[in-house]
C-alpha positions in Angstrom: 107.7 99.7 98.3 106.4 97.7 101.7 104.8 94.6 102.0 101.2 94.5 101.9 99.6 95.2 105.2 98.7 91.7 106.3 102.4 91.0 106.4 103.2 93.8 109.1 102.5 92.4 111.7 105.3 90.1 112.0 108.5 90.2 114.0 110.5 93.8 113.3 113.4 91.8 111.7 111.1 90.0 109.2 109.0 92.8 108.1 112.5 95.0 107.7 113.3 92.0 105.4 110.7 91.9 103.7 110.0 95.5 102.6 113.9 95.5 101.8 112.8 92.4 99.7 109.8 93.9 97.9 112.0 97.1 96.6 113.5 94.0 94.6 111.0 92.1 94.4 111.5 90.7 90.4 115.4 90.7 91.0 115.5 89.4 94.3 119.0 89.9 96.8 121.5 88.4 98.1 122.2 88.2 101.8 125.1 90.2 101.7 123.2 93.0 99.3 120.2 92.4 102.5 122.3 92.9 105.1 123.4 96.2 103.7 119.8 97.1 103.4 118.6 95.5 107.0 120.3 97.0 110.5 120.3 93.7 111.6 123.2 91.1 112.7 123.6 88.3 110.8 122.4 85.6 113.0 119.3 87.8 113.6 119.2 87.9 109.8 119.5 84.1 109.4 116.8 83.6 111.7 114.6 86.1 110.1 114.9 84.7 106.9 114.6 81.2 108.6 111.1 82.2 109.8 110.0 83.6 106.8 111.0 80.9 104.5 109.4 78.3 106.7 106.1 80.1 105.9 106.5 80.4 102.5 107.2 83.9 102.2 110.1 84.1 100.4 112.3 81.6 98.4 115.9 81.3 97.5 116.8 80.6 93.7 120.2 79.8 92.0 120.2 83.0 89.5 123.7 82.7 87.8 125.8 81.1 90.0 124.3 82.6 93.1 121.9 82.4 95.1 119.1 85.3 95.9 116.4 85.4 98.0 113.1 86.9 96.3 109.1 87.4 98.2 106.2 85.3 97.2 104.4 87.7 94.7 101.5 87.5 97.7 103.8 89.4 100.2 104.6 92.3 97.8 101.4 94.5 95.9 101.7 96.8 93.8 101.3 100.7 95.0 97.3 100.9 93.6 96.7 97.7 95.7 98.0 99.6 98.8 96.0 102.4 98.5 93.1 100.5 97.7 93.6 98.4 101.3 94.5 101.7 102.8 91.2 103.2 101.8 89.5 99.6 102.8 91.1 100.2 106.1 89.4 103.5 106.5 86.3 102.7 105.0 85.4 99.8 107.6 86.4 101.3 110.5 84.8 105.2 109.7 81.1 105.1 110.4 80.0 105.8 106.9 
């Protein structure tokens, strides 16, 4: 799963978190179970999720003695909702 559309156009490193996030999206991850999902180095990893929790994008909550970092339930949508933006997409930009 991705994050919705309006989401993607974001820095690289944000959006890579945030479509590793939305695979977990009710479990949330750790930044250590993130950085094996991400390509990134860890300060660019810190800055991402910096960025993205500065606009409310994500959160980080204590979940049995650790801490994981889960999307706002705006970022992620479920597969229906994608196709139905994809097919939005299309629609407005076809002249039909």
């Amino acid at each position: 799963m991705q994050a919705k559309p309006e989401y993607r156009d974001r820095d690289d490193d944000e959006v890579a978190v945030l479509d590793a996030l939305a695979d977990r999206a009710e479990d949330g991850m750790t930044v250590f179970e993130l950085r094996s999902h991400v390509d990134l180095e860890i300060d660019d990893l810190e800055t991402a999720l910096a960025e993205l929790k500065a606009d409310g994008l994500i959160s980080a909550d204590e979940d049995d003695e650790r801490t994981v970092v889960v999307p706002d339930e705006r970022v992620v949508g479920t597969q229906q909702q994608d196709e139905d933006s994809s097919l939005s997409w299309l629609r407005d930009r076809l002249p039909f």
